[in-house]
N, C-alpha and C positions, 0 to 999 in steps of 0.2 A: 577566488579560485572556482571555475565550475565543476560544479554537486560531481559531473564523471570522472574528476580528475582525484577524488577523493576517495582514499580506503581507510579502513578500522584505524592506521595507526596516525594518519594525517587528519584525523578526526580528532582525535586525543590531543597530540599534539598541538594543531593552528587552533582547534576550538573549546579543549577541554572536556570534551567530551569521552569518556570512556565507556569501556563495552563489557556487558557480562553475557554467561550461558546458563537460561535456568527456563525453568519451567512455570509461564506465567498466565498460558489458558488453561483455561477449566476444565479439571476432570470430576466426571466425566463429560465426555464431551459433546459439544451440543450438537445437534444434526436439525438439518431444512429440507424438507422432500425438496428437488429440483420440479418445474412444471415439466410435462411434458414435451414444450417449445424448447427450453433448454437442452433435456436430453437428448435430442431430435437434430439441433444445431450442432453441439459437441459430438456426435458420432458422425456424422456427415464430415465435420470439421476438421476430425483425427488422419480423413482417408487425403488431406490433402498435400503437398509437399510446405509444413511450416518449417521452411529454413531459415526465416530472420526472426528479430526479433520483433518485426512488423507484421510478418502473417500472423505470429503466435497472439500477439497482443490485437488484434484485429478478429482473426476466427476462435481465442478461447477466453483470454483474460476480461474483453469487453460485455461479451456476453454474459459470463458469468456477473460483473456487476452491475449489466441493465436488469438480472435479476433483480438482486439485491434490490438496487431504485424500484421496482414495480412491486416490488414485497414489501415493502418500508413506506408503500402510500406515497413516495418522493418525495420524502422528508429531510432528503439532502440532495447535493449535489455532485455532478461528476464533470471534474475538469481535466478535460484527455490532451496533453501535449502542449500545455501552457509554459510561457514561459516567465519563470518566477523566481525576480531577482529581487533578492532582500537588504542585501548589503553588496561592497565589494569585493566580499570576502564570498561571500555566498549567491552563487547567480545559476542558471541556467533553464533548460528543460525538462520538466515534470512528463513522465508515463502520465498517471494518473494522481492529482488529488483530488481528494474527497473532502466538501464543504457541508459544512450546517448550514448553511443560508442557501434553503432552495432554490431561488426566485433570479438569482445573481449571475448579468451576462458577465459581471469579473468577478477577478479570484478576488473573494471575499472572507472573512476571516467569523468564526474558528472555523481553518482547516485542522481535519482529525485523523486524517489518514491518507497516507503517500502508497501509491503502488509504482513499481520499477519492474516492468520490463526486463530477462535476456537472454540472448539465446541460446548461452549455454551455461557452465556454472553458474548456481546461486550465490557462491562463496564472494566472486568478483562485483556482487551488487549490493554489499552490506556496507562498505563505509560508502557508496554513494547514496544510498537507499536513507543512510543516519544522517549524512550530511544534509540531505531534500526534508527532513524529519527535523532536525534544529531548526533547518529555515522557516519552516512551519511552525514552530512551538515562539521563535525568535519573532516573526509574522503576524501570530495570534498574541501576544504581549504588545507588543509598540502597535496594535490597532486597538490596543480596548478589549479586547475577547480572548482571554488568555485559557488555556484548559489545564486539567492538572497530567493529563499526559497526550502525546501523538502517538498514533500504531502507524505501521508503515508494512510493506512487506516486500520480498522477493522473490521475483515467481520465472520461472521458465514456459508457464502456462499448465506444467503437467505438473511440477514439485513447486508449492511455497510455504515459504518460511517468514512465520511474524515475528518481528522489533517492535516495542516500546520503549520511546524515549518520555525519562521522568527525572525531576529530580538530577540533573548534570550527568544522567546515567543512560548508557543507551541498552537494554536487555533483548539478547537475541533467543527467543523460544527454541527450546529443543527439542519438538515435534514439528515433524516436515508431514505438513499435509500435503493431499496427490489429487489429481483429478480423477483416479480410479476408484476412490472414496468421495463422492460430489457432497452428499448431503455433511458428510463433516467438513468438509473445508465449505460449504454453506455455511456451515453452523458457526465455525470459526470466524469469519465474515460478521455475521450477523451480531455474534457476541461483542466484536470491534464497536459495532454500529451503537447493539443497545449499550457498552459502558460512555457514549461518549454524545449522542444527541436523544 
């Protein structure tokens, strides 16, 4: 089935995976001054008409994680719109994964974190967001590089909300960070980054 075709209950269901609501990043929480080239790009960005899920992901989502890479010395990788079939059961198109093996023109394993794209509710991107989130955890085991959890998240570009799946469990964090607050959802970002490379 493709990853879009799948929500919270068909996640449970075809793959066992079940879902909780709790509170799994750090308080207090952590903040990253944005440089000033970010801040710069992001207000420029706001004034334009992002009606798809392509501007959004294009003028706020990507930026935001070319920080990231330039703050992290490019200690990982960003795979934007790959498509990453793991089984039959599990195929399609990735927004964004995020790999450990910097250096890698493929999607190379351990991926440690999925971002999803959309462009409106967040709610309608959580069983797809877990299902791209198994395939990665599913991915990084049958290659040798197994980790003990994937983050994932769901973003509209201005609200995201982080998933971790661990443990047959997928955990959706109950603090929505916003792009009105930059340095904490930096911060939250960055916290994904240092538990997992």
């Amino acid at each position: 089935m493709a990853y879009s075709d799948f929500t919270l209950e068909k996640l449970k269901r075809d793959c066992g995976v079940g879902h909780t609501l709790k509170h799994f990043m750090p308080i207090p929480r952590t903040v990253l001054i944005p440089s000033p080239e970010l801040e710069q790009a992001l207000s420029t960005s706001v004034e334009l008409p992002l009606l798809t899920e392509k501007s959004k992901s294009e003028f706020l989502i990507s930026p935001i994680l070319h920080e990231l890479y330039r703050l992290n010395d490019k200690r990982f990788t960003i795979y934007s719109g790959f498509s990453f079939d793991v089984s039959e059961q599990l195929y399609g198109y990735c927004d964004y994964l995020l790999g450990s093996e910097p250096t890698s023109l493929t999607v190379d394993a351990p991926i440690f974190c999925v971002v999803e794209a959309k462009n409106r509710g967040i709610e309608e991107g959580l069983g797809q967001c877990g299902a791209e989130m198994y395939g990665a955890w599913l991915f990084n085991r049958e290659s040798g590089s197994p980790i003990n959890a994937v983050y994932g998240s769901v973003t509209n570009g201005f609200d995201w909300v982080f998933l971790r799946y661990q443990g047959e469990l997928l955990e959706i964090d109950l603090t929505r960070f916003t792009l009105n607050d930059l340095p904490e959802l930096l911060g939250a970002l960055q916290t994904v980054i240092d538990s997992t490379i």
